[in-house]
N, C-alpha and C positions, 0 to 999 in steps of 0.2 A: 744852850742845848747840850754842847758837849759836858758842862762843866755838873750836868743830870746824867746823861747817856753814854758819855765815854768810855771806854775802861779806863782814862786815866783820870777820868772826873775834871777837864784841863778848865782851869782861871786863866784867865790873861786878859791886860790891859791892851785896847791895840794903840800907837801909839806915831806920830808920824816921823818918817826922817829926818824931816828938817824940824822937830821937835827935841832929835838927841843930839848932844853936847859934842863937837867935835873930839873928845877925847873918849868917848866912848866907842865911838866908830873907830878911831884910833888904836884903842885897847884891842878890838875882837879882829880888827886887820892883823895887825902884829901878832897877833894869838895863836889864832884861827887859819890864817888864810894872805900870810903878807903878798904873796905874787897876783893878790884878788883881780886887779885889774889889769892883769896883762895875759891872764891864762883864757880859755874861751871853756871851762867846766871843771877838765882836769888838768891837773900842776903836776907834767911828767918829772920834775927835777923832784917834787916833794914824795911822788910814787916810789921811786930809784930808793932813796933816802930814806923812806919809811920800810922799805923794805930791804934793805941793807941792815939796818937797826935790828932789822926781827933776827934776821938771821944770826946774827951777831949774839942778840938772850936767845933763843929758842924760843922765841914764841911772838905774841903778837903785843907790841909795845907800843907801837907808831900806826895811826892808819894812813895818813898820806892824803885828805880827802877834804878838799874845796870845801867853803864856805856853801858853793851848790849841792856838792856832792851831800852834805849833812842838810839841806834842805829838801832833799829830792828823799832822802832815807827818811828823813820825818815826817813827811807828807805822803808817801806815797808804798816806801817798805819796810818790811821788820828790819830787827837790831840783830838778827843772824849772822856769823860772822864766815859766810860762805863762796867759794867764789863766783859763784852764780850772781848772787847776789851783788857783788861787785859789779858786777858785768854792766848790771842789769842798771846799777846806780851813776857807773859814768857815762853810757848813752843818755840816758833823759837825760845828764844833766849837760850835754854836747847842746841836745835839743832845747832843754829849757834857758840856754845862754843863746840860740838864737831866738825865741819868741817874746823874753823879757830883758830892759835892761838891766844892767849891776844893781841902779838906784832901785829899780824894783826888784830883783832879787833880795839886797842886804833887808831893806823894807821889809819883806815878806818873811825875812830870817829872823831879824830880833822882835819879831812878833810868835815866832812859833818856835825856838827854841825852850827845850826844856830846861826849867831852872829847879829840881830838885820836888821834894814835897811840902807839903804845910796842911796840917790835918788829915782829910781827906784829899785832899783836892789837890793835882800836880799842879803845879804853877809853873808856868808855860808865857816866856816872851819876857821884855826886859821893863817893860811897863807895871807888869805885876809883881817883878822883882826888883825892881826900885821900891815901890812904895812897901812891898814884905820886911825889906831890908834895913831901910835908911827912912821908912815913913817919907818919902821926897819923892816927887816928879820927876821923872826923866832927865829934862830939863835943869836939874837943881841937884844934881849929882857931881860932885869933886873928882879929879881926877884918879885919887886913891878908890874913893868907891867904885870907880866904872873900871878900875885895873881887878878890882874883887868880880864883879860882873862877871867881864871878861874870862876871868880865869878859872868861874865856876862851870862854863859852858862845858869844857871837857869830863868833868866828874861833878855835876852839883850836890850831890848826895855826900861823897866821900872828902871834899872843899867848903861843905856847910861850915859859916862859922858860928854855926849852934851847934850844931856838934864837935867838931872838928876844928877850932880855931885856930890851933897853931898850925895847923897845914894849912888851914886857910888864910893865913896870915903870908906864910912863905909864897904859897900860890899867885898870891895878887902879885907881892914883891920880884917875882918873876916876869909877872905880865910888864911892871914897871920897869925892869932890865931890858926884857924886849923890845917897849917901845923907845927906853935910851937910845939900844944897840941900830935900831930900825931909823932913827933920826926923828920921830914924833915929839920925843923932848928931850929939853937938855938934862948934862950932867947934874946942876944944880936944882931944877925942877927933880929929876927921879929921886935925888938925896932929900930932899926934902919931903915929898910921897912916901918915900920907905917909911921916913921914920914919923907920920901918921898912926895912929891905932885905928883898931879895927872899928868904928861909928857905926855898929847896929842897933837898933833899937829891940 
């Protein structure tokens, strides 16, 4: 229905969680959202931080905003960058960390993130951007590709590696540092992921 009716025409695969690879959950933790399981909506140290950051360029560089908080904004508000809007984004997401758990939260997130366009049609969730990507299942995703994933969530358009390759190259390599630094893999695992090529089809 939406992928007729939408404005953004949305594809997506849905896709279940105990169908993606521990290192992909890994990648968007580290990313995304590392304090995911200890904060209950909003991450006041990553708020502080994000907004420290701004003030520092003059502008808005950092948003500071949970794994919920960007699920609460795509489900439910525009991409306004106001502080109403804010407001408005870390209550339900206070609320929606008490009606669901994390497991159904990330669930309901790597299904409805947006991954960029393809045609017409946004491509929307990590299901339908697996197999865009890597022609591969969820499931059948290497650690390198799910750090590409990962690291497309923040700008998929601007980290496409159809357009964009060598940013999107750097990008992932990023996500891969992250999950060094965060203790998801080791040193000789990340070295060897960097220097991976980019495998899209």
């Amino acid at each position: 229905i939406t992928e007729v009716f939408d404005s953004l025409y949305e594809d997506r695969t849905i896709v279940s969680l105990q169908e993606c690879p521990g290192h992909l959950l890994d990648a968007i933790i580290a990313t995304e959202d590392k304090r995911f399981y200890d904060h209950r909506g909003i991450d006041f140290r990553s708020l502080i931080r994000a907004g420290v950051t701004n003030i520092i360029h003059g502008g808005i560089e950092e948003g500071g905003s949970t794994i919920t908080q960007q699920l609460i904004k795509n489900l439910f508000l525009t991409s306004e960058r106001t502080m109403s809007r804010k407001i408005r984004e870390m209550w339900m997401a206070v609320i929606m960390e008490l009606i669901y758990t994390k497991e159904e939260i990330l669930h309901m997130y790597i299904n409805e993130v947006y991954m960029g366009s393809y045609w017409h049609s946004g491509v929307c969730g990590l299901g339908k951007a697996s197999r865009l990507f890597f022609d591969k299942s969820v499931p059948e995703i290497s650690l390198s590709e799910a750090a590409l994933l990962a690291g497309m969530i923040k700008a998929p358009n601007a980290y496409s590696p159809y357009t964009a390759p060598a940013k999107s190259l750097a990008r992932r390599n990023t996500v891969l540092k992250l999950m060094a630094s965060e203790g998801f893999i080791s040193p000789d695992v990340y070295e060897k992921a960097r220097r991976q090529p980019l495998s899209i089809v």
